[in-house]
C-alpha positions in Angstrom: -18.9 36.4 -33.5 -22.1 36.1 -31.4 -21.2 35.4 -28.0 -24.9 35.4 -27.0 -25.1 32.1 -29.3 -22.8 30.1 -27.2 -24.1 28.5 -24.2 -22.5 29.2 -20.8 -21.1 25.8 -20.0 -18.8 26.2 -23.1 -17.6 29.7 -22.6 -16.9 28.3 -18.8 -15.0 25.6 -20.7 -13.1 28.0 -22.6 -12.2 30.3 -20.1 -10.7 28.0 -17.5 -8.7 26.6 -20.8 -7.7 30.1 -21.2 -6.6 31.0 -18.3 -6.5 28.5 -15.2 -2.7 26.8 -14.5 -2.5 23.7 -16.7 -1.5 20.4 -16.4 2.1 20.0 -15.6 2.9 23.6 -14.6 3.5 24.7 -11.0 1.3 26.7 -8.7 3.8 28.6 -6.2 1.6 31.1 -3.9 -1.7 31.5 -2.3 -2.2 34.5 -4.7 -1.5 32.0 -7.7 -3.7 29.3 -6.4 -6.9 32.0 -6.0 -6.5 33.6 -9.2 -6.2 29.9 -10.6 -9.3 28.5 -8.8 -11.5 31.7 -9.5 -12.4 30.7 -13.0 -14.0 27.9 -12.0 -16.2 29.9 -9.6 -17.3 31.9 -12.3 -20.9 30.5 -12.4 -20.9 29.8 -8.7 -22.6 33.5 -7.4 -24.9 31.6 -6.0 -23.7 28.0 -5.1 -21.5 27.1 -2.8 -18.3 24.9 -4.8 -15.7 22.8 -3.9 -12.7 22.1 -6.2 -9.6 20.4 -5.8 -6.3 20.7 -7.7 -4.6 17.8 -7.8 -0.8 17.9 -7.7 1.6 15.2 -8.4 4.9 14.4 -6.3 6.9 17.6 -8.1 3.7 20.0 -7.2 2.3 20.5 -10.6 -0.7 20.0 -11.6 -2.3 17.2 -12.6 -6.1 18.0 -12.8 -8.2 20.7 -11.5 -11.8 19.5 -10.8 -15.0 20.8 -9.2 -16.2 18.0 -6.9 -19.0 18.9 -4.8 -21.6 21.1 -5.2 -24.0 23.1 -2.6 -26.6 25.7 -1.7 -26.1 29.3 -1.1 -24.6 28.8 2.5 -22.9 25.2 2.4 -21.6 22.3 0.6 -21.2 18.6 1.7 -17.7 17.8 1.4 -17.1 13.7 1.6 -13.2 12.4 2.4 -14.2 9.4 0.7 -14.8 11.1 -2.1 -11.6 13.2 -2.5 -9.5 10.4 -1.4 -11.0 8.0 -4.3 -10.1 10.7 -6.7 -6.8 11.1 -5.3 -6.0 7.7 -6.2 -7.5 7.9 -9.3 -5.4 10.2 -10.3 -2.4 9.3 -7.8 -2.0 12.7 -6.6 0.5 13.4 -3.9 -0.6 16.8 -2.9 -3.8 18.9 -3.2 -4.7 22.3 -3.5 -8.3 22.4 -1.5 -11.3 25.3 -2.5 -14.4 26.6 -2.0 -16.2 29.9 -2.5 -18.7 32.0 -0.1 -21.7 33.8 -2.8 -21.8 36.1 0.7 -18.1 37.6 -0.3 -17.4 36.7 3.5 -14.0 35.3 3.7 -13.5 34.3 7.6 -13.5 30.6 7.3 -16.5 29.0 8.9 -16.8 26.1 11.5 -18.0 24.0 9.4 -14.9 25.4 7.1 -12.2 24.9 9.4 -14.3 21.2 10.3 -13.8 19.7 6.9 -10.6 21.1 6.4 -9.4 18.9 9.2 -11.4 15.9 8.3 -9.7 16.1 5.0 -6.4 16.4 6.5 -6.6 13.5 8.4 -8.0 11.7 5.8 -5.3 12.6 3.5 -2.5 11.9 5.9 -3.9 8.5 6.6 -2.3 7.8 2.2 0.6 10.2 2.3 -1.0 13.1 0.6 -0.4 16.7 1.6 -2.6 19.2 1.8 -0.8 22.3 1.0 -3.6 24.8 1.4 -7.4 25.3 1.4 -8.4 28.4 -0.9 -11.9 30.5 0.1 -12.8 33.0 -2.6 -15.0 35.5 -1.9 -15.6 37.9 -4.6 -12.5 39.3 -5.7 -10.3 38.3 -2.6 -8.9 35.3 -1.1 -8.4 33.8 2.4 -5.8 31.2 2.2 -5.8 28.5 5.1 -1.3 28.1 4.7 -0.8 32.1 4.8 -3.3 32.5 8.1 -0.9 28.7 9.6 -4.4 26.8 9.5 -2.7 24.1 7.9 
């Protein structure tokens, strides 16, 4: 097989078929969540992405979907946005995450900003946010493990 023949938005495809957590199975640790959420950074080096997993009222997944995209440095995150899709899905719980291209995993500001606006948001319909994922290369920061949350 030629893998130079396929186009990159199929072997994406495949991969995070492969191996991303699917739908109806259960995403226990920060370190399950990041290894989970890395393949769909995979074409992200140099575009900031932010992509939600959304969990129903057992914690397993539902969907996993990449909802905004940015520049090299940020990405506009809208509430409205993730809580329409919440209820289009009717997702109790979310998994939140975005990468930095830089590698740099301290979470910004602007990081820590939307992560509250989203929480507030989300409390406002009942839905939890059980932690906000940065991937940064090949390591994590998790929002939950550093009590961000």
């Amino acid at each position: 097989m030629n893998l130079s023949a396929i186009n990159d938005s199929d072997l994406l495809s495949e991969y995070c078929r492969r191996f991303t957590i699917k739908a109806g199975e259960s995403i226990k640790t920060s370190k399950e969540a990041a290894a989970h959420f890395r393949a769909y950074f995979a074409e992200a080096a140099k575009r900031e992405q932010f992509v939600v997993c959304f969990l129903n009222g057992a914690h397993k997944v539902v969907s996993t979907e990449t909802l905004f995209v940015g520049s090299i440095t940020t990405s506009a995150v809208y509430p409205r946005e993730v809580v329409q899709r919440i209820l289009d899905l009717g997702a109790a719980a979310v998994l939140l995450a975005h990468n930095h291209p830089s590698g740099e995993l301290s979470p910004s500001n602007s990081d820590r900003s939307v992560t509250q606006k989203l929480q507030t948001a989300l409390t406002a319909i009942d839905v939890e946010i059980l932690d906000h994922i940065i991937i940064g290369h090949d390591q994590h920061f998790s929002f939950s493990d550093h009590h961000l949350l």
